[in-house]
N, C-alpha and C positions, 0 to 999 in steps of 0.2 A: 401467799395467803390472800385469799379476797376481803377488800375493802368495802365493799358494795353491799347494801344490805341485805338485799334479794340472792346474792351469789352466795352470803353465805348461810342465808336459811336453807337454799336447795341444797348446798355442802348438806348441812344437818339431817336434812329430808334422806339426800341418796344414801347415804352411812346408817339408817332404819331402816332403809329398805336393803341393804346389803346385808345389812346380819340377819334379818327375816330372810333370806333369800339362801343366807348358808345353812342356816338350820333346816330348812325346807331341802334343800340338796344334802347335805348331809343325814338326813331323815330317809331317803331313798336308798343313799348306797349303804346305810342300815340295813333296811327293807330288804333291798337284791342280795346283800350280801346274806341275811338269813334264811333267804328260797334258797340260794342255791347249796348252804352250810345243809340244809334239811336233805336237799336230793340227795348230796354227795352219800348221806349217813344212810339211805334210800327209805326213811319216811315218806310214805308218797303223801299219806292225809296231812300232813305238817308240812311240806314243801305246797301240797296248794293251797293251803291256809295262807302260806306266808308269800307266797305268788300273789295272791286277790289281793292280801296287804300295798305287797308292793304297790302291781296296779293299779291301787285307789290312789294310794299317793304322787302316785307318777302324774294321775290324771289329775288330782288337784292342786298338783305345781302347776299343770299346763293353763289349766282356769286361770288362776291365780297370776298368771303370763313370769312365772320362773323360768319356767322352761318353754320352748317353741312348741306348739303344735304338732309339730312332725317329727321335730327332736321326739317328744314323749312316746308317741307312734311307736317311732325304734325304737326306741328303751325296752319299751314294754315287750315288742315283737323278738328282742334277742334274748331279755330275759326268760319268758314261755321257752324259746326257742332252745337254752341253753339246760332251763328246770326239766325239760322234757327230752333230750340226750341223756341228763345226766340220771334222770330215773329210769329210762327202757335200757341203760347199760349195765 
């Protein structure tokens, strides 16, 4: 345990940015996970509904620096990628 006054207000600080940071990750694989629940059922209007979802949120973890830059990129690009197999099949 830190002693230190400053070590442990940062403790404080990074442990609010952790749980902001799970909920924000967990909010995505929400998201992905109900583009791809909608392909599967072959809604196409509700699997792009919930595709754009996702993507928004992908995109505003990567703002928000949750996620990397290029991490999101992929995300996003195998999600599309995955929504879009799973409705032309």
């Amino acid at each position: 345990m830190a002693n230190i006054q400053s070590q442990i207000k940062r403790n404080r600080q990074n442990e609010k940015a952790r749980q902001r940071n799970k909920t924000v990750r967990s909010e995505i694989k929400t998201r992905s996970k109900s583009a791809i629940d909608a392909a599967r059922a072959g809604d196409a209007a509700a699997a792009e509904e919930a595709l754009k979802m996702a993507q928004a949120k992908i995109d505003t973890a990567a703002t928000r620096g949750v996620l990397h830059r290029k991490t999101a990129a992929r995300r996003k690009s195998q999600l599309t990628k995955q929504v879009r197999s799973l409705l032309s099949s």
